[in-house]
BAKEPA-13353 format. One line per field, with one value per residue (C-alpha): residue in one letter; x, y, z. Coordinates in steps of 0.5 Angstrom, whole numbers, plus 500, padded with zeros to 3 digits. Each point is the difference from the previous one (the first is absolute). Example, Ala and Ser with C-alpha at 12.3 -4.5 7.8 and 13.67 -1.06 7.14 Angstrom:
BEGIN
rest	[A:S]
east	[525:502]
north	[491:507]
up	[516:498]
% end
This chain:
BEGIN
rest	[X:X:X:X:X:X:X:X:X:X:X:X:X:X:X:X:X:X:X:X:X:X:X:X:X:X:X:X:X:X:X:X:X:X:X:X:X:X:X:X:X:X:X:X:X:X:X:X:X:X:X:X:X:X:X:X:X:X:X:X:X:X:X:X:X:X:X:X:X:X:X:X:X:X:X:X:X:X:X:X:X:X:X:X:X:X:X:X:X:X:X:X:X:X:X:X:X:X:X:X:X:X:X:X:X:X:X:X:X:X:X:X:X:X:X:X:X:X:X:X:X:X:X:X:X:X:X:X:X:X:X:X:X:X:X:X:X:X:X:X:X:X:X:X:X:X:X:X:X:X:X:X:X:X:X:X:X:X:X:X:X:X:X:X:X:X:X:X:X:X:X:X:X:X:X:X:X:X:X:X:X:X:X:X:X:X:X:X:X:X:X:X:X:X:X:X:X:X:X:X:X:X:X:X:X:X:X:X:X:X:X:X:X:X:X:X:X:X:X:X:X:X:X:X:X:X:X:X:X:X:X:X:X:X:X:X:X:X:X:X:X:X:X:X:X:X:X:X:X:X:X:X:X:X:X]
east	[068:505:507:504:502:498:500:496:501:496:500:498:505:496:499:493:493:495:497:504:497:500:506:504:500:500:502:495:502:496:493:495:495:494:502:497:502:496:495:499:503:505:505:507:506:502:507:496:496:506:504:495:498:508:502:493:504:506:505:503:506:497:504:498:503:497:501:497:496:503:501:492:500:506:496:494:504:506:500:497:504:504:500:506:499:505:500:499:501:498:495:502:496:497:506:505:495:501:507:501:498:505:504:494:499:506:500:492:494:496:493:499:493:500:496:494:496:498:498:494:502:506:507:500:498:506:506:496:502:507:501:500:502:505:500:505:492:493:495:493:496:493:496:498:496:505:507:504:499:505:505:498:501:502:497:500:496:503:494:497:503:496:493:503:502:508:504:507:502:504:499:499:499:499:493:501:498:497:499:501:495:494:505:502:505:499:505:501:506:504:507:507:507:501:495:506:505:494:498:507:501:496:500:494:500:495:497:503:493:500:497:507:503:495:501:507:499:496:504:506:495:498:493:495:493:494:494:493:495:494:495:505:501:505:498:504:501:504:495:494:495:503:500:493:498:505:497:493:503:502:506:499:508:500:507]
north	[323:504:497:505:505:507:507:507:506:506:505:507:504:503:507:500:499:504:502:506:502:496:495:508:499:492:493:497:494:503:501:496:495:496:493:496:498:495:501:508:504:505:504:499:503:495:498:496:497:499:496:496:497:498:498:496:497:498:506:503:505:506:507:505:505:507:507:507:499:495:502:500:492:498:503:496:494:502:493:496:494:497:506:504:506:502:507:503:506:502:497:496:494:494:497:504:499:493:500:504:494:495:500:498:495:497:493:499:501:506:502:507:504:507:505:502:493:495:492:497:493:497:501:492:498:504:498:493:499:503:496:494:502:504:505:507:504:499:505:501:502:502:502:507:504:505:497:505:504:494:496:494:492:496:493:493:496:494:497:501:501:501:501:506:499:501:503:500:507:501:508:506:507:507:503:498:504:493:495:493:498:503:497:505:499:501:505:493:495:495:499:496:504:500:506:505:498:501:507:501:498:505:506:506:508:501:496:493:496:493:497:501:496:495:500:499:493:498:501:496:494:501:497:505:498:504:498:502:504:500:500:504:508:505:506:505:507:503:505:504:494:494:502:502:493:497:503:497:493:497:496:494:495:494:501]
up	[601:497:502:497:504:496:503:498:497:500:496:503:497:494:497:503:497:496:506:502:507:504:498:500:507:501:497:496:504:505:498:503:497:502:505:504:507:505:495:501:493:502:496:500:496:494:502:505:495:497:505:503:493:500:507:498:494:504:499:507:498:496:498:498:493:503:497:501:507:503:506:501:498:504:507:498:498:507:505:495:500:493:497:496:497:493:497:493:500:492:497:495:498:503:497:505:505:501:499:507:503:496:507:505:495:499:497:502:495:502:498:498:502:498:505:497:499:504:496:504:500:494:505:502:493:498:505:499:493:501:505:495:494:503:493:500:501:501:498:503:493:500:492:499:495:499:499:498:506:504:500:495:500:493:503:498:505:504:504:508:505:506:497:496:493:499:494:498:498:493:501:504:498:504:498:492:494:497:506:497:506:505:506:505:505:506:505:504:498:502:498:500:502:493:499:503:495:495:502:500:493:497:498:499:498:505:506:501:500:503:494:496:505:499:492:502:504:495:493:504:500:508:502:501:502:501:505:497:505:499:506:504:499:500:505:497:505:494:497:502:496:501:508:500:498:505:505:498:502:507:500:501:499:497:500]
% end
């Protein structure tokens, strides 16, 4: 049972994915997967997925960083009790999206999940181990075939937790020219109020990403820990071919 009380942020304020028509008139946020319900497969948008996996996980307070369409995302969303919804007007990075959303958190922790993926199970594990070791992050890491296409983990094993195998993360980079592993970071994270002054510190050219912030904790010498998925997927609706295989899997939670 997590004890410490952690509230959700969900990013839905990106540029838009590679998929121009239909997300030119709709929030990826929105598009449908296979699930079951009383036992019957049925579609429902991923936002769905996504809250319900983390309502399952213990968390009741959820906002919304929303952009271009959010009009149409805050109509599906409107009655829906416990949510915010914050605004990122430009497009400036995962980094500035999260920071949108330091007022609703104030001093809590926060889980951070992008909005064009959904993890089948990892989310209990997760808040489990920042519960108890209370870190500055926890990351949700999965292994990858092609690491310089995703935000990489330099790690350095520190056991099991919960059946999963646990690291303690030393480095991240964004998309490396020369991954030092094959341990991609999954667009869920878990972190402490520390992130805010992290990102803040920073600075970047071009977008702010998250995984500056993340390198920041960890050069002042915050703990960082990295839970190692292996059975569980990422069902990713961010471009044409990871949704065409998503939408071959019905979704079943294990939270």
């Amino acid at each position: 049972m997590v004890k410490t009380v952690i509230k959700a942020v969900i990013t839905a304020a990106g540029k838009g994915s590679r998929m121009k028509h239909m997300t030119s008139i709709m929030p990826k946020v929105l598009l449908p997967l296979f699930t079951k319900e009383d036992g019957s497969r049925t579609m429902r948008p991923i936002v769905d997925l996504i809250l319900d996996s983390i309502r399952a996980a213990g968390i009741s307070r959820f906002c919304f960083v929303v952009g271009k369409h959010k009009n149409i995302l805050m109509d599906y969303l409107f009655g829906r009790e416990n949510i915010t919804f914050v605004f990122q007007n430009e497009p400036k990075g995962f980094g500035d999206a999260v920071l949108k959303a330091a007022e609703f958190a104030g001093p809590d922790p926060i889980l951070v999940h992008a909005d064009d993926g959904v993890l089948t199970g990892g989310y209990k594990e997760a808040l489990g181990l920042f519960s108890e070791k209370k870190p500055a992050c926890v990351l949700l890491l999965r292994k990858t075939d092609n690491p310089s296409r995703y935000g990489i983990a330099e790690v350095e094993s520190a056991g099991t937790y919960m059946n999963h195998e646990i690291y303690m993360v030393n480095g991240v980079e964004e998309k490396p020219k020369k991954p030092k592993s094959n341990f991609m970071l999954s667009a869920v994270y878990i972190f402490s109020p520390e992130i805010f002054e992290a990102i803040k510190t920073v600075s970047s050219e071009g977008e702010l990403e998250l995984t500056y912030g993340i390198q920041k904790l960890i050069n002042d010498g915050k703990k960082v820990y990295g839970v190692l998925l292996e059975k569980e997927k990422w069902l990713n609706v961010g471009d044409t071919e990871s949704y065409y295989k998503a939408l071959s899997y019905t979704y079943e939670s294990r939270s």
